[in-house]
ROSE-669714 format. One line per 8 residues: number of its first residue (from 0); their letters; for each residue x, y, z of N, C-alpha, C, CB. Coordinates in steps of 0.001 Angstrom, whole numbers. Glycine has a CB too. Example, Ala and Ser with C-alpha at 12.3 -4.5 7.8 and 13.67 -1.06 7.14 Angstrom:
REM ROSE-669714
0) AS) 13190/-5690/7800/12300/-4500/7800/13200/-3300/7800/11308/-4473/9046  12850/-2250/7080/13670/-1060/7140/12900/30/7870/14084/-598/5725
This chain:
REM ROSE-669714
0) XXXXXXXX) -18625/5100/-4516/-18070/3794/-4852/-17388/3852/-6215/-19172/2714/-4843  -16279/3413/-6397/-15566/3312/-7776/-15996/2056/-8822/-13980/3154/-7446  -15969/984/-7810/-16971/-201/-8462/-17749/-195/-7852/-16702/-1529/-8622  -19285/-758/-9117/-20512/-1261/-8657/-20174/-2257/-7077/-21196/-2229/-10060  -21171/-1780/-6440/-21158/-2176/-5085/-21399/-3959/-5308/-22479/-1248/-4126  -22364/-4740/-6043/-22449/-5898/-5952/-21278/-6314/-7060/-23899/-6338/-6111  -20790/-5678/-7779/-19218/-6357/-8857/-18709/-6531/-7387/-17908/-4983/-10306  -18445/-5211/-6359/-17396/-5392/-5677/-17668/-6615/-4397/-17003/-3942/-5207
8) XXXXXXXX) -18665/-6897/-4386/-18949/-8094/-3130/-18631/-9339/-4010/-20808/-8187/-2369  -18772/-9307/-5068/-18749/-10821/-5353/-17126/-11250/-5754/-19896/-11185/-6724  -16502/-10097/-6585/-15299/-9905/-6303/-14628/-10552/-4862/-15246/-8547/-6395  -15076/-9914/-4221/-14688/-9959/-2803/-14909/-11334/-1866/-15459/-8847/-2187  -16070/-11950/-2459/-16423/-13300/-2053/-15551/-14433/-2539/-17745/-13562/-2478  -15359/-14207/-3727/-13760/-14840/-4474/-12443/-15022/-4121/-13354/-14200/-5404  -12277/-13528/-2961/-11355/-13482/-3219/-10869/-13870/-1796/-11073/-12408/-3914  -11850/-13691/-625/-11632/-13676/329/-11284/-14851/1224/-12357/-13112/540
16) XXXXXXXX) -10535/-14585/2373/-9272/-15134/3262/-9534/-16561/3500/-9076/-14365/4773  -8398/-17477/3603/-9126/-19063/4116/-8100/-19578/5426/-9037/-20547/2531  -6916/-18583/5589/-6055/-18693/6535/-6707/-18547/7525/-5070/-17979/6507  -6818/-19306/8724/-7538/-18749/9736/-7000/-17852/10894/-8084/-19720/10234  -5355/-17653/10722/-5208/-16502/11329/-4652/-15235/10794/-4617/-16775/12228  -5193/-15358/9102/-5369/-13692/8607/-6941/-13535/8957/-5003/-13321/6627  -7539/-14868/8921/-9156/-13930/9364/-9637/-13415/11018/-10586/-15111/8944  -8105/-13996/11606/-8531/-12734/13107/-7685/-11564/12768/-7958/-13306/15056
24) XXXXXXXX) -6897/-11756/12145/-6759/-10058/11805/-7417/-8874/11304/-6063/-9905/11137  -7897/-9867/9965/-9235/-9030/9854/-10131/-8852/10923/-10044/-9542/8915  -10451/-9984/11506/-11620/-9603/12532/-11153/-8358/13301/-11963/-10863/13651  -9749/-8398/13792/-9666/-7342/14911/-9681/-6518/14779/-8991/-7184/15569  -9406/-5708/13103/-9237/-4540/12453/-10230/-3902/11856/-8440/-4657/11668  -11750/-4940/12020/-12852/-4507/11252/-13605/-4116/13025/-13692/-5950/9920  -12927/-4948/13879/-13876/-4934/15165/-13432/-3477/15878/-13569/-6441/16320  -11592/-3017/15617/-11371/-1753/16033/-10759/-380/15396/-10774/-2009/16887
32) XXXXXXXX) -11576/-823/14051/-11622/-42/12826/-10604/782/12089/-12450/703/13015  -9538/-675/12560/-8121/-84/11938/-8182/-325/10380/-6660/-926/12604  -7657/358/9717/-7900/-23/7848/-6591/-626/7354/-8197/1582/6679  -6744/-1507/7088/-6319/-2492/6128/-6579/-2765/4524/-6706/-3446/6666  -6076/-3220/3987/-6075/-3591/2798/-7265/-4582/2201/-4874/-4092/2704  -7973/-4647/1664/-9141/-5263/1016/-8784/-6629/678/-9603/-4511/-228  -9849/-7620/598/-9442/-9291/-356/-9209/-8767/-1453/-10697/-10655/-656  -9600/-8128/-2507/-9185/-7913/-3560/-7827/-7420/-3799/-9957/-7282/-3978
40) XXXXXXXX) -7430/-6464/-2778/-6353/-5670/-2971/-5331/-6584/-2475/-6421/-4299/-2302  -5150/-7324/-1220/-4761/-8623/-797/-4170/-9273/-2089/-5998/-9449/-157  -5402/-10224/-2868/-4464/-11059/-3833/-4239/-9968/-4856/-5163/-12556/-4534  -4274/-8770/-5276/-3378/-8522/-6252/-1751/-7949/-5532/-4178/-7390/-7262  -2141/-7957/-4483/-205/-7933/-4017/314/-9240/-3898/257/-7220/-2334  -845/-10104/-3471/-170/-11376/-3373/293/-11925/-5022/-1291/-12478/-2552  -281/-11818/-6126/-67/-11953/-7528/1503/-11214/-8046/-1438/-11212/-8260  1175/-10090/-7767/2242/-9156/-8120/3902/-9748/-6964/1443/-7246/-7673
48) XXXXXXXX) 3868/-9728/-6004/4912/-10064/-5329/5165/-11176/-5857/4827/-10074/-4033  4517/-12481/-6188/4356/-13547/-6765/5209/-13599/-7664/3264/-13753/-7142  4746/-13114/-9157/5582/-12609/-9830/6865/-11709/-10709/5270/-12734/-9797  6695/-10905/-9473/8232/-9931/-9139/9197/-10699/-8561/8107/-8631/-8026  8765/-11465/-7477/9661/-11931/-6321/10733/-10851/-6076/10383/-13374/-6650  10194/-9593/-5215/11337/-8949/-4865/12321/-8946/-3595/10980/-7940/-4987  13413/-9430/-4252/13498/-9424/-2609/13788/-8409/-1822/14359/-10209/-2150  13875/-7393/-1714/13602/-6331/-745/12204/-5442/-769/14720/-5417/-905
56) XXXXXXXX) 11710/-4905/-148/10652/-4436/111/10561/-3562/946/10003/-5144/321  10085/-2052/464/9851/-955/1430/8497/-729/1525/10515/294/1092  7793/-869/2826/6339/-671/2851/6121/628/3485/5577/-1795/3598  5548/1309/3360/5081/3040/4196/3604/2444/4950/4562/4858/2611  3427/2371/6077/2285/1776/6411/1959/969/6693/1753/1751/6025  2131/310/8337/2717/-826/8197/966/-1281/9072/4613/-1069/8957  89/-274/9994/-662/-392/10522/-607/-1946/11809/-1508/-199/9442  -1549/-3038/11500/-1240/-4269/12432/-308/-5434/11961/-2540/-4928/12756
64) XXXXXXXX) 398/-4916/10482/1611/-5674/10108/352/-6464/8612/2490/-7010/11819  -611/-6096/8528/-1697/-7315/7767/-901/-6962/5929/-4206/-6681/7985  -437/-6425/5418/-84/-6149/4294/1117/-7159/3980/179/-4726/4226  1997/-6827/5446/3370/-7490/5123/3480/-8691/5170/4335/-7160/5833  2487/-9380/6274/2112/-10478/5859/1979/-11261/4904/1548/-10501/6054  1055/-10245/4152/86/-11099/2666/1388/-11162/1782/-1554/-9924/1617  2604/-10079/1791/3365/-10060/829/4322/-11303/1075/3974/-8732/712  5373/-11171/2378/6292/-12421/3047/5298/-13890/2232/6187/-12386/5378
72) XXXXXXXX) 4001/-13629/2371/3373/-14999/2242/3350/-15358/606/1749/-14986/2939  3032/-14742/-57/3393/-14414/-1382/4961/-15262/-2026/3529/-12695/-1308  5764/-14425/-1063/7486/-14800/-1515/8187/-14664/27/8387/-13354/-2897  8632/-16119/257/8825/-16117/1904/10724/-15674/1587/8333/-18212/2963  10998/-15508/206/12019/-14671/354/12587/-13558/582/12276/-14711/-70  11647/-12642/598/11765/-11316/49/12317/-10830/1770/10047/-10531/-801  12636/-9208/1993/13200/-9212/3227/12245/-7712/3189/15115/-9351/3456  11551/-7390/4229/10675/-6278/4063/10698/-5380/5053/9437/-6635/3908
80) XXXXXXXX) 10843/-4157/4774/11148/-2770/6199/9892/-2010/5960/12824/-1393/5988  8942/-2164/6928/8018/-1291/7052/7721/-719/7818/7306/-1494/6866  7216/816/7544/7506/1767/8418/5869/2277/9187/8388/2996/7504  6086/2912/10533/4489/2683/11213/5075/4040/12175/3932/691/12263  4613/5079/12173/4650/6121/13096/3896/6175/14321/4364/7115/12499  3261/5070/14320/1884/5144/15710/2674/3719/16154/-499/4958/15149  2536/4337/17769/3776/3440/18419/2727/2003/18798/4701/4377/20170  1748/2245/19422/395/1115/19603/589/366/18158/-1509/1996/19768
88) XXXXXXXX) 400/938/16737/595/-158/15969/1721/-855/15516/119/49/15137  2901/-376/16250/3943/-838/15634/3774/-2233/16678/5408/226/15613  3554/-2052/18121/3847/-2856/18858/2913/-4500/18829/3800/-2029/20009  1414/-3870/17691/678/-5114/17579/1202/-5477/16001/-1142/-4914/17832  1753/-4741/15049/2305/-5447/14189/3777/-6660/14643/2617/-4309/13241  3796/-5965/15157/5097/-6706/15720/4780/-8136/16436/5847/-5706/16874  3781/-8391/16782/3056/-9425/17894/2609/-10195/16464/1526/-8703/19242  2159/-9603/15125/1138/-10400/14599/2273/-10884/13664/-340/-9687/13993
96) XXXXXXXX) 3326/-10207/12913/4559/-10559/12219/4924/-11812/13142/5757/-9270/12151  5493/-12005/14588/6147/-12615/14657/5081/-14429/15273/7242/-11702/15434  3559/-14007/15299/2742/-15245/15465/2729/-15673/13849/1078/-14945/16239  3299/-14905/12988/3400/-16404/11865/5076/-16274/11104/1802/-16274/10168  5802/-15851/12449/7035/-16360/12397/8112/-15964/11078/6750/-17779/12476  7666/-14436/11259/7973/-13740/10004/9181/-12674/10569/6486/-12937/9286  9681/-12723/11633/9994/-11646/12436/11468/-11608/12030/9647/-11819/14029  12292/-12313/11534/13514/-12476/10715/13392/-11845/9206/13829/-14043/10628
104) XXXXXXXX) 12032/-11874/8601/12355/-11421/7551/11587/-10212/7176/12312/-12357/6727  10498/-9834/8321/9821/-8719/8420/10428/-7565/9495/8476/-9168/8744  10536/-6463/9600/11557/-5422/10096/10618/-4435/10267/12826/-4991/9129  9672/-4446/11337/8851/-2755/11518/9341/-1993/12598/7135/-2774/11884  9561/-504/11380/10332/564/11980/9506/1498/12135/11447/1024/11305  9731/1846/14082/8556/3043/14342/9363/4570/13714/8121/3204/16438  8399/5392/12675/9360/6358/12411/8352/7086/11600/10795/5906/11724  9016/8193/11272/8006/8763/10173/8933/8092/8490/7919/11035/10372
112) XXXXXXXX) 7555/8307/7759/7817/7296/6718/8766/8294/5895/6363/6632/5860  8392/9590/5286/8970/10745/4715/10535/10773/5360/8008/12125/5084  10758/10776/6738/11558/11307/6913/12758/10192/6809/11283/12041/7959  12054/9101/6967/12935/7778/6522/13487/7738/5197/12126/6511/6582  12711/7886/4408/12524/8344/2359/14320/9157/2672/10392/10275/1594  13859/10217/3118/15075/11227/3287/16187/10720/3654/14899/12226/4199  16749/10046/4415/17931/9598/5097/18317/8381/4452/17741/9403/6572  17298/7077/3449/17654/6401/3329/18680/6463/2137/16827/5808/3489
120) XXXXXXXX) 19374/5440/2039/20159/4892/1014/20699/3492/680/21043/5506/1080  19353/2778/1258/19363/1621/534/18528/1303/-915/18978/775/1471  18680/140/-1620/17351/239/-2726/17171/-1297/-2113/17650/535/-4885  15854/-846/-3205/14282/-1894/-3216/14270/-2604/-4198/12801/-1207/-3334  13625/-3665/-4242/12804/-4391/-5384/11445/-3416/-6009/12158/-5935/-4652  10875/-3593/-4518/9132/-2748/-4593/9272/-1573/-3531/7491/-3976/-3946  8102/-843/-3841/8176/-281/-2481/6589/-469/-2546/8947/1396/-2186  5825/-389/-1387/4192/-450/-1474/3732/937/-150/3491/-2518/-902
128) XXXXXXXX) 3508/1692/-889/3292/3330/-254/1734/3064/-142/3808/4966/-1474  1154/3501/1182/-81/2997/1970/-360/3520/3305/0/1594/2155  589/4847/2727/437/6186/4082/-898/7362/4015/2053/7370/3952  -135/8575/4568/-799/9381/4245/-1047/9767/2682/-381/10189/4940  -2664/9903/2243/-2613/10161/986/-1995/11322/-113/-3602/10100/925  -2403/12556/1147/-2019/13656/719/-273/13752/387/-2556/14590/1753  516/12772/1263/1949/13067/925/2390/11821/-279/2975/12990/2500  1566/11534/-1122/1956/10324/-1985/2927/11094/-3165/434/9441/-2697
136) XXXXXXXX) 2517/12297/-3413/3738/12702/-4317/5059/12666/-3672/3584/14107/-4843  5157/13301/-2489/6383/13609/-1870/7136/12090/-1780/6109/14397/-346  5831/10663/-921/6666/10011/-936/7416/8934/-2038/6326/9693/-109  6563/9298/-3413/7229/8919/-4674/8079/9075/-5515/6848/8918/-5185  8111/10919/-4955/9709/11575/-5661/10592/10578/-5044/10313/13424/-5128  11006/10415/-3930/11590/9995/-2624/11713/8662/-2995/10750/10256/-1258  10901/7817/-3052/11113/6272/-3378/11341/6103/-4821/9843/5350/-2966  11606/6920/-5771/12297/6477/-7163/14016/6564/-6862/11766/7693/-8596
144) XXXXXXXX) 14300/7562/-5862/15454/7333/-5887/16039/6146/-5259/15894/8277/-5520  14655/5067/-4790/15890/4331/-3913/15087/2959/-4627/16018/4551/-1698  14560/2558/-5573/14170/1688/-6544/15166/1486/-7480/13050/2078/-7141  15207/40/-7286/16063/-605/-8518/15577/-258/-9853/16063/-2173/-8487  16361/-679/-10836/15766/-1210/-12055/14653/-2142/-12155/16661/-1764/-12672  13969/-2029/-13185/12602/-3041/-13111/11975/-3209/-11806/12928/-4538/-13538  12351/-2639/-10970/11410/-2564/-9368/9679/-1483/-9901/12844/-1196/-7654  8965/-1755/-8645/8514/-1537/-9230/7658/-659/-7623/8217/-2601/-10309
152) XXXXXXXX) 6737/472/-8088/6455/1204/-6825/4626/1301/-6988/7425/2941/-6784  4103/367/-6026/2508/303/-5616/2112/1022/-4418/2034/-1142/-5348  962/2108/-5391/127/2568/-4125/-1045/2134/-4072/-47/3903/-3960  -1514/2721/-2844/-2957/2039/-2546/-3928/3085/-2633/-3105/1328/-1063  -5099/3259/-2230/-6253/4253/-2194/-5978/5404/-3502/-6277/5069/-532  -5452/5454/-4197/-5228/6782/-5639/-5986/7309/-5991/-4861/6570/-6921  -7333/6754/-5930/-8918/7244/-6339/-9784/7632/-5092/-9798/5955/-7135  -9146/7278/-4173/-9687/8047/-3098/-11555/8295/-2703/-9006/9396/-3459
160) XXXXXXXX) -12047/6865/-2764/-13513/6842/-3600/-13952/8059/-4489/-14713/6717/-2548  -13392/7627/-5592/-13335/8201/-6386/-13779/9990/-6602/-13819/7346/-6926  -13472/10509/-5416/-13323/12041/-5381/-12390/12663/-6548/-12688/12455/-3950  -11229/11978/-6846/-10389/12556/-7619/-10306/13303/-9400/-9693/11644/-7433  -11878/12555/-9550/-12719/13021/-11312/-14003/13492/-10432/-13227/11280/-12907  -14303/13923/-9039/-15505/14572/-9119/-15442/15908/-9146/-16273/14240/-8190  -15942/16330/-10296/-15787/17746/-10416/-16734/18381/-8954/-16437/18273/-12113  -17196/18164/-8775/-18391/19007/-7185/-17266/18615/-6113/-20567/17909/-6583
168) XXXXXXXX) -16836/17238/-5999/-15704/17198/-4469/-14811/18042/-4934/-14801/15616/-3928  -14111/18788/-6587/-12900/19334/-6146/-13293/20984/-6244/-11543/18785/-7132  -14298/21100/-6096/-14992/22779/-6094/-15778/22896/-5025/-16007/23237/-7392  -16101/22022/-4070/-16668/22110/-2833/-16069/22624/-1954/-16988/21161/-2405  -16285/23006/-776/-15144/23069/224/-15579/22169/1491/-14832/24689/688  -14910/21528/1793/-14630/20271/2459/-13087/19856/3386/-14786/19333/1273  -13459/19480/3792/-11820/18873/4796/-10994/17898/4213/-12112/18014/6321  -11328/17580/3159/-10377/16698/2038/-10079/17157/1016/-10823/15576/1547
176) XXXXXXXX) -10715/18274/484/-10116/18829/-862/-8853/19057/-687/-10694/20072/-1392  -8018/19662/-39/-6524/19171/-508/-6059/17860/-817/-5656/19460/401  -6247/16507/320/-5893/15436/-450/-6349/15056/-1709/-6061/14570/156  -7608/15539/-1874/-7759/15281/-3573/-7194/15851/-4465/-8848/15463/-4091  -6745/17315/-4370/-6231/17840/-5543/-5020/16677/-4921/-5989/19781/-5828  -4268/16911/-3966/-2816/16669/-4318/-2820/15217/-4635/-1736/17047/-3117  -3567/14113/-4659/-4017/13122/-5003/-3857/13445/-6608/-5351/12837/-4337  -5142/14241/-7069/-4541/14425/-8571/-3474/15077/-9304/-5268/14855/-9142
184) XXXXXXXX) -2280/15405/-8842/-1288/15939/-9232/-209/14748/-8987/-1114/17274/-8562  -486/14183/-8397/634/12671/-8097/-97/11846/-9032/698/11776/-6240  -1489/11483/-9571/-1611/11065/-10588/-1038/11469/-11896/-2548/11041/-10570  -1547/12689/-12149/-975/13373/-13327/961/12933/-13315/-1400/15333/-13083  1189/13402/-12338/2602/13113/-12504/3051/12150/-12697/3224/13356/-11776  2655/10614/-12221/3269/9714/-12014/2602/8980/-13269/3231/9232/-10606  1262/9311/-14121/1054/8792/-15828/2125/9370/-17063/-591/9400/-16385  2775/9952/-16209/3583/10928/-17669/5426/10961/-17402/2865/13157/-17610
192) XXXXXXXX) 5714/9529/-16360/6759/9775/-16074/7216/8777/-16937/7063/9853/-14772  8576/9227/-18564/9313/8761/-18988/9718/6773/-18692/10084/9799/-18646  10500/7360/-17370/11283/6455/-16708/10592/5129/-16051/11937/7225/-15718  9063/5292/-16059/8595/4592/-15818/7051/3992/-16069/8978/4804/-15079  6273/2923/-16519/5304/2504/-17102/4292/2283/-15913/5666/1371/-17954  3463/3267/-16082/2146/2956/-14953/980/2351/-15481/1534/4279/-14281  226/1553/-14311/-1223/1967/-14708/-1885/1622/-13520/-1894/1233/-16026  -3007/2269/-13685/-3765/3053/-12573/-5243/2020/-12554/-4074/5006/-13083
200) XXXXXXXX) -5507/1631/-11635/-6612/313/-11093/-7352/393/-10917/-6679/-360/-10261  -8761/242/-11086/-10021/1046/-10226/-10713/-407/-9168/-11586/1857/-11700  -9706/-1270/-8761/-10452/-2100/-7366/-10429/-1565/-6311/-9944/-3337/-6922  -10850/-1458/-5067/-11239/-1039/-4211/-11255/240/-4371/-10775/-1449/-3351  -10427/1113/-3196/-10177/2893/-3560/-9407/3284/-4765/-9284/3681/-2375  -8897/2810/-5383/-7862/2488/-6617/-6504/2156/-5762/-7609/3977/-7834  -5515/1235/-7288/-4379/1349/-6561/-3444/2002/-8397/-3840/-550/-5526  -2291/1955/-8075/-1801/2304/-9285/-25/1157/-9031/-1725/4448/-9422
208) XXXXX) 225/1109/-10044/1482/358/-9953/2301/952/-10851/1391/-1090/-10208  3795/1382/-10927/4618/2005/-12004/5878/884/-11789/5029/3859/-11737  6281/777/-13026/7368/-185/-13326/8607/547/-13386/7154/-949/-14623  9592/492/-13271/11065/1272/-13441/11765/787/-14458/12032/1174/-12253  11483/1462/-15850/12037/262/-17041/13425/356/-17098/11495/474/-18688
């Protein structure tokens, strides 16, 4: 656990849903153990979009659409392309985007997220990367080039319950020690980048946010 387990419930009791149809989303995603984004992690995108108001938005991860939601809901301006390689979730994001009538300004593209990074050449306000962990460097080189000015690029899980400072998880051998090192090398990299002002979160798995000054 990164936070104390009862900080993080009560946190969480605060913070949690009153919409009653983000709480069947949750329900359906806790009932068929798709992962989603946390109440905590929830309102700090909802805060942050809040006060960015970006209007474009690249999401990597689009799972049952529950992220893009929270954001559209945030700023019903913003226009958001999120990307979902698993064809089953594109097709229930797509069902849950358009039951709260978001389907004009929400856009989920079945694809791989990387290879999208590659071809694109549009820019962003934000981008909110919430893929695979292990490719978070690759997909950050990749999304600075297509970030505005003052945009700004949020990931999710960075601490990875907090494996990423355990010295025993990164000398063990295990079926995740690569995402952790490469987890900590996209940290390292992305605290020491010039061009842009990070900082790194410890709510839920961590998230980190970098600004594009």
């Amino acid at each position: 656990m990164i936070v104390d387990s009862n900080v993080e419930n009560y946190i969480r009791s605060l913070s949690s849903t009153k919409d009653s149809k983000l709480l069947e989303l949750e329900k359906y995603a806790k009932e068929n153990h798709v992962p989603i984004i946390e109440a905590e992690v929830a309102n700090f995108l909802n805060v942050i979009v809040s006060l960015q108001k970006p209007k474009r938005i690249l999401e990597l991860g689009t799972a049952i659409g529950y992220s893009s939601i929270i954001m559209n809901l945030a700023y019903r301006d913003a226009k958001i392309i999120t990307l979902e390689k698993n064809k089953k979730m594109v097709e229930i994001a797509k069902k849950n985007i358009m039951d709260f009538e978001f389907s004009d300004s929400v856009d989920v593209v079945q694809c791989d997220a990387y290879e999208y990074l590659l071809d694109c050449d549009e820019k962003f306000d934000m981008i909110f990367i919430d893929a695979a962990k292990g490719q978070y460097l690759k997909y950050f080189e990749e999304s600075m080039k297509l970030i505005n000015d003052k945009g700004i690029i949020v990931c999710d899980n960075v601490l990875f319950k907090g494996m990423v400072c355990d010295e025993e998880a990164l000398t063990k051998r295990h079926r995740k020690i690569t995402i952790v090192k490469r987890l900590n090398e996209f940290l390292e990299y992305i605290s020491n980048l010039e061009e842009y002002k990070t900082s790194i979160i410890p709510i839920d798995d961590g998230m980190s946010i970098s600004y594009k000054i």
